[in-house]
Backbone bond lengths (Angstrom), bond angles and torsions (degrees), N, CA, C in turn:
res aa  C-N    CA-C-N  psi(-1)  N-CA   C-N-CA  omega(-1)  CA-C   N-CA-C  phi
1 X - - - 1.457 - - 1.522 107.91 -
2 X 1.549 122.51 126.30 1.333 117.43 169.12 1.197 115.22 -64.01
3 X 1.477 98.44 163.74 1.710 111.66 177.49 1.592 118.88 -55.85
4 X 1.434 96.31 -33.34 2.075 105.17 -178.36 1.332 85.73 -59.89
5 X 1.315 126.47 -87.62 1.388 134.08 -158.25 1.346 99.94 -22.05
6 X 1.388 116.96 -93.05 1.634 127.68 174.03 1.191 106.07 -4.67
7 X 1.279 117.61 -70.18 1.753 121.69 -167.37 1.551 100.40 -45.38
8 X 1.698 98.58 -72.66 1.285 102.70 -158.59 1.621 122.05 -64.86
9 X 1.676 132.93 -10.12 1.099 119.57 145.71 1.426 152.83 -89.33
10 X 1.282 108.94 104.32 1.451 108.19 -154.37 1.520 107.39 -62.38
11 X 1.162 128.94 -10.71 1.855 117.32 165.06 1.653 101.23 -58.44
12 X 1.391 106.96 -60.94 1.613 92.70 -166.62 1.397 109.07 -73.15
13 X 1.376 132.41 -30.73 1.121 101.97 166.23 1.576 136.13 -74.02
14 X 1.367 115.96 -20.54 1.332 111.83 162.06 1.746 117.10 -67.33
15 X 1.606 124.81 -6.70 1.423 106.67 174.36 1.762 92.71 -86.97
16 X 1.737 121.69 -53.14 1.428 97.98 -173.99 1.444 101.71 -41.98
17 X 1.326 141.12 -93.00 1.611 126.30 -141.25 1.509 119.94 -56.59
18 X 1.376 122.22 -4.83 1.135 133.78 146.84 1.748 123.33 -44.31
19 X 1.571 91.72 -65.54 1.347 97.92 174.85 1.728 108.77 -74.73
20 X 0.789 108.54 -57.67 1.991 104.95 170.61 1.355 126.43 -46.99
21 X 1.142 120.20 -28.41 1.503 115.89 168.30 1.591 92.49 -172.34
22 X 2.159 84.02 105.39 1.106 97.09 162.91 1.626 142.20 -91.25
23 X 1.538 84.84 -21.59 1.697 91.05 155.15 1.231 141.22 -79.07
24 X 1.259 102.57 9.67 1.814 114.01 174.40 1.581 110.97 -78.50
25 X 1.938 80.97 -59.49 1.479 119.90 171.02 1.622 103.82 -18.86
26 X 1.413 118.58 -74.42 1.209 133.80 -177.74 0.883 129.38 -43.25
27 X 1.634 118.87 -41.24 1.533 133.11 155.98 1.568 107.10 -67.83
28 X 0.627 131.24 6.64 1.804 127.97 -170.57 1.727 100.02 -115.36
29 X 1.297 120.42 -50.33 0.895 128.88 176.79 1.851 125.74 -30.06
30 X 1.367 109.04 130.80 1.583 114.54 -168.29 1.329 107.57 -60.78
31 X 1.303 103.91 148.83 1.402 107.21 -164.17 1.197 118.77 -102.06
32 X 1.776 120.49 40.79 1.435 132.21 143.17 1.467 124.23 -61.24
33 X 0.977 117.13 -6.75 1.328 136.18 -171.27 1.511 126.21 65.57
34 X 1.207 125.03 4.27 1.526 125.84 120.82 1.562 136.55 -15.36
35 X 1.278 100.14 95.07 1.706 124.01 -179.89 1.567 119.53 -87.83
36 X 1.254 93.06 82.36 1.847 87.73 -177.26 1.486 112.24 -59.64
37 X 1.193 120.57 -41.89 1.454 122.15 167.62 1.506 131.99 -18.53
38 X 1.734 92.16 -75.18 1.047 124.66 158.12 1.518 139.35 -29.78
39 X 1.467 87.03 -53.50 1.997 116.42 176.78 1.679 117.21 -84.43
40 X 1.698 123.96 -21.38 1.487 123.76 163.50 2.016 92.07 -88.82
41 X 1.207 117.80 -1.73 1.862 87.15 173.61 1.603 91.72 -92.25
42 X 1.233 125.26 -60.49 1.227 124.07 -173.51 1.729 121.18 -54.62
43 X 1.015 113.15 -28.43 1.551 115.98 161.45 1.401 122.62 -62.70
44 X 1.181 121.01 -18.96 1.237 124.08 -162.48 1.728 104.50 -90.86
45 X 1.874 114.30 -30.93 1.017 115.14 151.55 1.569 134.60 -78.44
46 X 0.940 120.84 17.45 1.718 122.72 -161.17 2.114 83.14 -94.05
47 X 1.692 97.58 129.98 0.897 85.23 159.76 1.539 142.97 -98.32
48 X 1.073 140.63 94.72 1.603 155.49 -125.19 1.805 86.06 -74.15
49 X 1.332 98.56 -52.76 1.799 92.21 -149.83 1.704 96.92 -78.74
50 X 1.318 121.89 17.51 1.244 114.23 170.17 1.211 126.18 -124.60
51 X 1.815 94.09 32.11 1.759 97.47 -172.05 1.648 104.62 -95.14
52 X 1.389 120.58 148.52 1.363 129.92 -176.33 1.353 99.81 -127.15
53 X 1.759 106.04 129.60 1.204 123.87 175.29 1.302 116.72 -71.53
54 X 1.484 129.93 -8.80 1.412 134.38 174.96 1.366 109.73 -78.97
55 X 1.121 94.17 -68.70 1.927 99.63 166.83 1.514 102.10 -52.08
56 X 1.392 141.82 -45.81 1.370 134.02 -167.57 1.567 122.68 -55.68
57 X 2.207 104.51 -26.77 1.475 98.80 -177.09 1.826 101.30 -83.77
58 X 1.678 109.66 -8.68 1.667 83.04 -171.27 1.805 85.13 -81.00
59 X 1.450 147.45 -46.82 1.273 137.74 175.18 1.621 102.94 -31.06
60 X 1.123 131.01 -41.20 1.673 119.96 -157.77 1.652 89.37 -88.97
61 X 1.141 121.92 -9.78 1.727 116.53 172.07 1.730 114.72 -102.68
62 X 1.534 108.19 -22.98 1.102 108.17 165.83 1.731 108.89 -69.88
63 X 1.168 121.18 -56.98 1.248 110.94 -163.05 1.344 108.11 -75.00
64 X 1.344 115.01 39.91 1.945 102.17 -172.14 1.135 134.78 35.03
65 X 1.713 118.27 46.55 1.081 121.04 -151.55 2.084 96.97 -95.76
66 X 1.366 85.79 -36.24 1.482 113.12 177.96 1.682 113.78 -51.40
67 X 1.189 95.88 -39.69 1.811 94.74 -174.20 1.201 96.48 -66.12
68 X 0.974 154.85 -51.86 1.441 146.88 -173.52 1.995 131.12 -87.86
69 X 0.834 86.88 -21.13 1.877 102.00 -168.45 2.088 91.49 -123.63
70 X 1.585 84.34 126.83 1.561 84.12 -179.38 1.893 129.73 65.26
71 X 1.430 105.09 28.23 1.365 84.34 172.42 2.189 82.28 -138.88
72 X 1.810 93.53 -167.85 1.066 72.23 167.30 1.716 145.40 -114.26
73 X 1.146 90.38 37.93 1.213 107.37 161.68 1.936 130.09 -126.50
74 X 1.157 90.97 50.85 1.337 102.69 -166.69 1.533 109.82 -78.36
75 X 1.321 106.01 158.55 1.828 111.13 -176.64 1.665 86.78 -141.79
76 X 1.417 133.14 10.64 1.592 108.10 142.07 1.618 110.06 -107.45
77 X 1.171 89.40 -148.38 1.484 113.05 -177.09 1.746 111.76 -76.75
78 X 1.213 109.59 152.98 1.396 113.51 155.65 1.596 113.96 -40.48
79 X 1.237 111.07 116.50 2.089 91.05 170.83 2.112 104.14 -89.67
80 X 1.543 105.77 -21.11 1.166 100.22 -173.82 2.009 119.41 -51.51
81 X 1.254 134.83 139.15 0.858 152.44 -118.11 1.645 125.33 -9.84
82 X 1.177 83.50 42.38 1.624 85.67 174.87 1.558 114.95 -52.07
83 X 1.428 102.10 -52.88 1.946 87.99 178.33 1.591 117.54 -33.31
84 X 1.408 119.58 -33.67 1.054 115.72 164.59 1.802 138.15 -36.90
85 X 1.233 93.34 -63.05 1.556 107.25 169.69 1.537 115.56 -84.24
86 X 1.682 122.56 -10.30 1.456 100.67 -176.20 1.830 102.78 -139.86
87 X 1.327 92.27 159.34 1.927 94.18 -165.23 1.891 87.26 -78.82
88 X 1.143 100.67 174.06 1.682 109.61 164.51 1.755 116.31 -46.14
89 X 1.640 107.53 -54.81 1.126 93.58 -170.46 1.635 111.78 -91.53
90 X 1.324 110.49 -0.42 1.926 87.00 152.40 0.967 113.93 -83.66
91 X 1.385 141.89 -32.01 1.201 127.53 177.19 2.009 119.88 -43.95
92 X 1.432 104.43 -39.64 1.233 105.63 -174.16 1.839 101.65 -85.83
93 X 1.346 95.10 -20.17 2.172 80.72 163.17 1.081 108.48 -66.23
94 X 1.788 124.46 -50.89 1.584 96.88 -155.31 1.697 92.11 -92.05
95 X 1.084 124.68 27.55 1.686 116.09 145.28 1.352 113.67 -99.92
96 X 0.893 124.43 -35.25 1.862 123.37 -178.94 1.728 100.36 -81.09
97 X 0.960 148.53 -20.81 0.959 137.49 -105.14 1.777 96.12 179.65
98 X 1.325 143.31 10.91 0.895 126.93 -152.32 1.784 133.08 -86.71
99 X 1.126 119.01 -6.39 1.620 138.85 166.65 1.613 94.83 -87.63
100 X 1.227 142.51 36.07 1.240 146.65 -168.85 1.522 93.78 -108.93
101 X 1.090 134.17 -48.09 1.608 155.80 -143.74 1.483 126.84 -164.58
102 X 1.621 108.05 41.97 1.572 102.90 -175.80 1.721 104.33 -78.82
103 X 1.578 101.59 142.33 1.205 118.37 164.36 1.416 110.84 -64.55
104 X 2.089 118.88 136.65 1.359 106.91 171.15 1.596 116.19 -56.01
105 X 0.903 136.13 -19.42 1.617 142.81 175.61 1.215 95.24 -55.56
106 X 1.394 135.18 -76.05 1.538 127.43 -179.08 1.249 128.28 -87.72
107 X 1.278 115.53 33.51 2.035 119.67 170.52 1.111 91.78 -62.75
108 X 1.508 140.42 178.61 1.298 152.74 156.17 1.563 84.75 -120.79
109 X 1.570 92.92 174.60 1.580 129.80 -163.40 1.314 102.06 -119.82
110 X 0.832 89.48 135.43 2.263 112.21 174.24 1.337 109.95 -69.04
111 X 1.164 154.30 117.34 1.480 128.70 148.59 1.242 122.35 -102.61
112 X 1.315 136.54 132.27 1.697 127.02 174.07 1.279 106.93 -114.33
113 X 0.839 115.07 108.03 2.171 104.58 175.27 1.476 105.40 -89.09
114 X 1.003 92.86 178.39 1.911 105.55 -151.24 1.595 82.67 -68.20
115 X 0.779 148.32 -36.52 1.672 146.09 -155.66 1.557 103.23 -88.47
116 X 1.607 125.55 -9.29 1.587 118.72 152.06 1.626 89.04 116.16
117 X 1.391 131.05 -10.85 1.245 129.73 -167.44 1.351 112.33 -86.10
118 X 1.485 111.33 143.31 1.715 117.03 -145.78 1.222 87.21 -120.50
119 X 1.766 127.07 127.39 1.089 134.01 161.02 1.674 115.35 -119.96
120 X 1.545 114.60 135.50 1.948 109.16 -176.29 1.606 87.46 -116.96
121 X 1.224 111.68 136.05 1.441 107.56 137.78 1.615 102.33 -179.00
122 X 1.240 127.03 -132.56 1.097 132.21 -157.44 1.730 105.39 -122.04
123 X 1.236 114.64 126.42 1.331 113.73 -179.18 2.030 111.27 -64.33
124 X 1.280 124.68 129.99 1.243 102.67 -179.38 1.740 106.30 -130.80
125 X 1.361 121.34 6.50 1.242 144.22 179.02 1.533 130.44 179.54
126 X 1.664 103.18 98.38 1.578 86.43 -168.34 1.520 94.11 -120.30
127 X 1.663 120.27 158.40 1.073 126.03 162.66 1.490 108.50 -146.29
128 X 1.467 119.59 -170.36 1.633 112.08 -173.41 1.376 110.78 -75.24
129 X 1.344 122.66 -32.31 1.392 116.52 -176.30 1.862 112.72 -83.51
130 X 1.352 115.22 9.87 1.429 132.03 155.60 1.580 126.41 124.71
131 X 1.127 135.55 170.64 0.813 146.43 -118.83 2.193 117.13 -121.09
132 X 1.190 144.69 117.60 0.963 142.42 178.52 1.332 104.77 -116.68
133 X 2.023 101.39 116.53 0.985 125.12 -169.74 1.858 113.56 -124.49
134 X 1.277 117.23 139.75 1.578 124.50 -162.72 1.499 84.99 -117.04
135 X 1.605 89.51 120.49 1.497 94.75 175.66 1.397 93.69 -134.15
136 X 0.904 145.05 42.17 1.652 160.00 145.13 1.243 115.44 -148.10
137 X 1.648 104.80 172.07 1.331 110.32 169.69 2.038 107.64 -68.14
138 X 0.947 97.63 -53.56 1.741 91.91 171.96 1.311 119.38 -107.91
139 X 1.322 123.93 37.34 1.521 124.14 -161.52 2.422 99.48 -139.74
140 X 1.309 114.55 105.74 1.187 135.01 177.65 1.328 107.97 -107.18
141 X 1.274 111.51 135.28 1.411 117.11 171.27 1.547 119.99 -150.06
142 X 1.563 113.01 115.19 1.389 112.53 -170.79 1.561 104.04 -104.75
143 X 1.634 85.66 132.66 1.453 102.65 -177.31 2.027 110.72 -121.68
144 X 1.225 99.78 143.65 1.567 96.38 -155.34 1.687 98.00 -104.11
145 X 1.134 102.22 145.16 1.436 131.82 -158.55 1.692 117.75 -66.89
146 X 1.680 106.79 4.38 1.240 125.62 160.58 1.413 118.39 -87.32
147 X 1.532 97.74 -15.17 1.619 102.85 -154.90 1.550 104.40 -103.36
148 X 1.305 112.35 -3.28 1.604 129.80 -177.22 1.303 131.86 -74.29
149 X 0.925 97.69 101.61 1.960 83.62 -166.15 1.346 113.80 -111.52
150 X 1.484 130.44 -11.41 1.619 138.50 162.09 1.436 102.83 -147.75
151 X 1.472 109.45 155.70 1.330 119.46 -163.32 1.058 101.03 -159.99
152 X 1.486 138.62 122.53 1.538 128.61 175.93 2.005 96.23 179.94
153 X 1.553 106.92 143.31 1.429 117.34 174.53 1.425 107.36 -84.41
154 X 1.516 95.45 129.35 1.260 97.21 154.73 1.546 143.24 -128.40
155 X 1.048 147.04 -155.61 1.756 145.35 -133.49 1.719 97.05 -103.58
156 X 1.112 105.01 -22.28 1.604 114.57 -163.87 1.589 116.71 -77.23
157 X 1.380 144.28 112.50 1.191 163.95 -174.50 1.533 86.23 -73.67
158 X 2.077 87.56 122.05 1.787 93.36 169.77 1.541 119.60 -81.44
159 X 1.896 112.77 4.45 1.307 121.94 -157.18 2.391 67.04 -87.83
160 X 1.540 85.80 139.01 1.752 97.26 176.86 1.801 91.46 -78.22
161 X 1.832 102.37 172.86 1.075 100.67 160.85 1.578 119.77 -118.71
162 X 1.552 119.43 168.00 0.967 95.00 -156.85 1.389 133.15 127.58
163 X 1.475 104.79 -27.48 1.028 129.46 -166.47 2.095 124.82 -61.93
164 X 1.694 86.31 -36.44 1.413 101.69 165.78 1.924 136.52 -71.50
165 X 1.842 85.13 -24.62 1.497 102.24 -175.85 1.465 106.20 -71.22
166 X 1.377 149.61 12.91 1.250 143.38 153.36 1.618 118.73 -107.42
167 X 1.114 96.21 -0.65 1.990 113.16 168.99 1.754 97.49 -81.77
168 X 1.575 103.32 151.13 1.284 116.10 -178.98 1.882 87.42 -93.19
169 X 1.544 120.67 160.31 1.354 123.75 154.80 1.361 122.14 -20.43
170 X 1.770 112.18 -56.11 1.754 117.65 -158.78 1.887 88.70 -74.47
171 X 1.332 112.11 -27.82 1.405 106.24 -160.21 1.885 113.93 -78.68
172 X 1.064 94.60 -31.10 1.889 118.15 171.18 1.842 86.19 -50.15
173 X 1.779 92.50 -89.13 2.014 95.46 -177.68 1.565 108.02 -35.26
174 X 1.296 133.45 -56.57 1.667 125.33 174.56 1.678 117.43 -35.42
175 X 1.510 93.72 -55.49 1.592 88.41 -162.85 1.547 89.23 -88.75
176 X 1.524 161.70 15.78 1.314 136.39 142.88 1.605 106.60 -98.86
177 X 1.018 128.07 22.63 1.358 131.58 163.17 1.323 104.35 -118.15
178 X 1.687 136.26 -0.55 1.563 131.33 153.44 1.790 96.34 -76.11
179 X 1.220 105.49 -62.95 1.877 111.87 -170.71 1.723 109.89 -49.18
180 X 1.277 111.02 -17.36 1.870 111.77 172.24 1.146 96.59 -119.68
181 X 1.334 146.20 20.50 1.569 119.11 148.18 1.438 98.67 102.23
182 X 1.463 100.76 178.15 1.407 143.88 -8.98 1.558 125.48 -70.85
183 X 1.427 93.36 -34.43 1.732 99.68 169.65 1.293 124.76 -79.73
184 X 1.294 114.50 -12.72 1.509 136.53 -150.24 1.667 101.68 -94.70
185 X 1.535 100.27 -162.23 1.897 89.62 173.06 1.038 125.16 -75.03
186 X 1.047 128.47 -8.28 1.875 113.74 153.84 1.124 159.81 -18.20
187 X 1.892 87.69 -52.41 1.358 119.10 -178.68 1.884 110.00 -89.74
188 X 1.429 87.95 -9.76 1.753 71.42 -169.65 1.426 115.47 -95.27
């Protein structure tokens, strides 16, 4: 690989200085609390070819994956055939990793009302006399259009991160062997 190349892609160059200094790395690291470090040692043990999509849908209900993706009150994305559109390892970026790449469809909205109080979530009805905003999977809150004092979307994915670090190894391989099938969301 030439040197231009190198330079100019910041994946490979962020894995060399990864691998070259990983304790810098660590300090450099975004402050979602996402450990890339951390996440290529532990990946490297996950065992992939022993993930089961049966066991994977009770993992996609354990990890609360459900409250948000696929029901009807969701504030992500469809997960149904996602294997379609994404390889294994994006799938595990925009889970490890998920304010990395939000779609404008799912930015959430800022709210500040004049009283300094900070609300994020998803706009789900707005008009001039104010505003109904989903800032949980079961949690709405209408705030009235006197009470508004900044308003603007921002970059940040309401899916938390994190989400994998209470999954055991076999359960990570389970629940991305439900999201690629065959029984799993693939098929539906």
């Amino acid at each position: 690989m030439s040197l231009e190349a190198f330079a100019l892609d910041p994946k490979i160059w962020t894995e060399w200085a990864t691998r070259k200094y990983p304790e810098i790395a660590k300090l450099l690291a975004t402050t979602d609390g996402f450990d890339p470090v951390a996440w290529k040692k532990r990946e490297a043990g996950i065992p992939w070819d022993m993930g089961d999509s049966i066991r994977g849908r009770l993992v996609f209900a354990k990890a609360t994956c459900a409250n948000c993706h696929d029901s009807g009150r969701a504030m992500g994305p469809s997960l149904q055939g996602v294997a379609k559109r994404f390889s294994r390892d994006d799938l595990l970026t925009a889970i490890l990793e998920p304010s990395k790449d939000v779609s404008p469809r799912y930015r959430p909205t800022r709210l500040t009302t004049v009283d300094d109080k900070v609300y994020i979530g998803m706009i789900v009805y707005e008009a001039n006399d104010g505003v109904i905003l989903q800032t949980g999977p079961d949690a709405v809150i209408r705030i009235a259009g006197t009470n508004i004092a900044a308003k603007r979307m921002i970059d940040v994915s309401m899916m938390p991160v994190g989400l994998l670090d209470k999954l055991s190894d076999l359960e990570v391989a389970d629940l991305l062997a439900y999201l690629n099938g065959p029984d799993g969301m693939k098929q539906k």
